[in-house]
N, C-alpha and C positions, 0 to 999 in steps of 0.2 A: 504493500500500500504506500509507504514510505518513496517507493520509485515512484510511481506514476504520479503524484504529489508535486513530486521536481521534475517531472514531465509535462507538466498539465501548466506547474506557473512557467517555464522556460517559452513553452509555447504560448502561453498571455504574453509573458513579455516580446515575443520577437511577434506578436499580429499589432502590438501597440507601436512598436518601433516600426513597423511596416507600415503603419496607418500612418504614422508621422510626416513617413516619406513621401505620399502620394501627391499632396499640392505639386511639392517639386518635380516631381515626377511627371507630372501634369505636363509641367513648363517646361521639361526637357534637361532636367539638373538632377545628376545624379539617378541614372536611370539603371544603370549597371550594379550598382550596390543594392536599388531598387528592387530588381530581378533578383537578386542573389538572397534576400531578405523572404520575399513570396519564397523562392525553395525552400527557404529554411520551415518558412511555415508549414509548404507540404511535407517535408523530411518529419521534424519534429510532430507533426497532426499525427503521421501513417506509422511511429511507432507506440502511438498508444492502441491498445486493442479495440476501444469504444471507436475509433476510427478507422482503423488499420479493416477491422473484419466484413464491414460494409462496404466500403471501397474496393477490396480486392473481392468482396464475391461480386460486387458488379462486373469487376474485369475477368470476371470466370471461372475466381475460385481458385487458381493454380499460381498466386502467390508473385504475380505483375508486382503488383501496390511495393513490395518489398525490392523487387528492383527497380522502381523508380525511385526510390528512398537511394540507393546506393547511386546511381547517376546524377540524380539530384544534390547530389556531396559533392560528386564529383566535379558539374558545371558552377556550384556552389564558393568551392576553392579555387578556381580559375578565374572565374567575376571579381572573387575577393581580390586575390593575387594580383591580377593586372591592375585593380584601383588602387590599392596600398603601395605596390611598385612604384606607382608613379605618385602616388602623395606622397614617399619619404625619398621620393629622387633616389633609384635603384635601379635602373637601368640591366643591372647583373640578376637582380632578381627575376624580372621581366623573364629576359633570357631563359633561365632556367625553367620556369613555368609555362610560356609561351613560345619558344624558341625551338631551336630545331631537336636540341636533347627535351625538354618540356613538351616540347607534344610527342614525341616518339614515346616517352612515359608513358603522356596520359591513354596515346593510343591503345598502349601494350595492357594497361591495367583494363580499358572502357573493352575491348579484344576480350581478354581473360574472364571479365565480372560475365559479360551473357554469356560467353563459351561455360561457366563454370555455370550458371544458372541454366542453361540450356542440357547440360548433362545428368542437372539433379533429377529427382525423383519427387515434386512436390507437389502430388494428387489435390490437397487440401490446404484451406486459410491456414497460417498458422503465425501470428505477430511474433517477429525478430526471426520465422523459423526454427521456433524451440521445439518443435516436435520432428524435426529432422537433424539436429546437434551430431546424430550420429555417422549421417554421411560425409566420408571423406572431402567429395566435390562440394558438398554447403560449409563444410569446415573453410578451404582454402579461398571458397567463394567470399567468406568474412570476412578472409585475412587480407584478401585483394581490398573489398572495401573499406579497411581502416589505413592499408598501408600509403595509397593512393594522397590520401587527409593527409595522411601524417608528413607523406614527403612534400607538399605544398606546405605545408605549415612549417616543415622546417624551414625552409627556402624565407620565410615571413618574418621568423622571430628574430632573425639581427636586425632588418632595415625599422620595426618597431622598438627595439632596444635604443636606435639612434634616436629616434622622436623622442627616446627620456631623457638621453645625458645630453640632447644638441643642444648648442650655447643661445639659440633665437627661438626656442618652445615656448610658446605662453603654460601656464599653469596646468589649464584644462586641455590642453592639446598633449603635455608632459605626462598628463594622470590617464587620457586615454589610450596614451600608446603603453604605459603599462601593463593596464588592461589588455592591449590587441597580444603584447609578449609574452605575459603570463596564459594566456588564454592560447592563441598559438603552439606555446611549450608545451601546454595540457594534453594538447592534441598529439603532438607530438610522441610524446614519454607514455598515452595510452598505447599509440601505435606499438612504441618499441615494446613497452610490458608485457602487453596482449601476445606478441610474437616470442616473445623470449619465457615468459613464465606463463601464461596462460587464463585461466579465471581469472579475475579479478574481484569477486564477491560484489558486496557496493557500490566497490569504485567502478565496475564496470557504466554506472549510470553517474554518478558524481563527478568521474573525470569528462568524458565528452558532452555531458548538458551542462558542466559547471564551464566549460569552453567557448559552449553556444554563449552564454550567459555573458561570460567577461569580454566575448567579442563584439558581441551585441549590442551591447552597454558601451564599449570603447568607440564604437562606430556612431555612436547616436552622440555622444556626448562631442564626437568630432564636428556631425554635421550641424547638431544642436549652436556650438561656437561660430562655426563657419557663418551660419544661418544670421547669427547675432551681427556680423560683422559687416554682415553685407547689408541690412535694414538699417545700422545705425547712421545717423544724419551724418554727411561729411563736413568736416569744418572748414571756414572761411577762411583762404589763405594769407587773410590780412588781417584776422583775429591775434 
């Protein structure tokens, strides 16, 4: 009960932060963070069961809902990657993400995720796929989808490191790229965990919604500033 709790408000908060965006959105500002904010909602909505199970018997029962959840992450850290690249001036991160090794990645993991889902055996709904844990191809098919996150997030957490220590960060811009780093690194160090030791008991759900969360929050409190900066009246250059 305790999970779906931190499922339930992570997803309030990222439909509020999403609702935020829309004016500007509207007007053509920040359309790509925009986009990447609706995945999150659907990613986030489709691992609760009260959603996941209606959704996917409308798509036939055979467990769709669960891979768009996983490509959804996937277009997810690429919208991110490419806006943050370029708001902390990183040019190198771009690269890696986007560039000719970054897409050759993303291709080989987005290749792997339906190859491995298309091999599974998955007759019935079943949210996160807990009732198939035991096949090999949904096991590796996991691992594709955490590893994928975690290698965009690492590529993220230096160039938000620099937004804390850089010498011209205003306060609130310094407090949310901490957030974007810590949040980031979450993601991160879930991937490696998850591959190297395995369960995770709670953290399985603490580390990647608590990531959603500090990302989420770091992104809002970005454009929140941004937002202020750009309404406030300009002064008279002979004030």
């Amino acid at each position: 009960m305790s999970e779906q709790l931190i499922q339930w408000a992570v997803l309030a908060l990222c439909v509020f932060c999403a609702l935020l965006r829309v004016p500007d959105a509207v007007r053509g500002r920040g359309r790509g963070v925009f986009a990447a904010l609706v995945l999150l909602v659907v990613a986030v909505g489709l691992s609760l069961p009260q959603i996941y199970l209606p959704v996917d018997g409308f798509l036939g029962g055979i467990n769709i809902a669960n891979l768009i959840i996983r490509l959804s992450l996937f277009a997810i850290l690429v919208l991110l990657g490419i806006r943050i690249a370029a708001a902390f001036r990183s040019p190198r991160t771009r690269w890696l993400i986007v560039g000719p090794v970054g897409l050759a990645v993303l291709g080989l993991f987005v290749l792997a995720t339906v190859a491995l889902f298309v091999m599974s055996e998955l007759p019935e709904s079943s949210t996160g796929l807990r009732a198939y844990h035991e096949q090999v191809t949904v096991q590796y098919y996991a691992e594709a989808g955490r590893l994928y996150p975690g290698y965009v997030a690492a590529c993220l957490v230096l160039p938000a490191l620099k937004g804390v220590v850089g010498p011209t960060g205003r306060l609130a811009h310094r407090g949310a790229s901490a957030l974007l780093a810590v949040g980031f690194g979450a993601v991160t160090f879930f991937a490696v965990a998850r591959f190297t030791v395995g369960d995770l008991g709670l953290w399985e759900v603490i580390l990647p919604f608590g990531a959603i969360l500090l990302v989420t929050t770091g992104l809002t409190i970005i454009w929140a500033a941004r937002r202020r900066t750009r309404q406030a009246p300009q002064r008279n250059q002979l004030a």
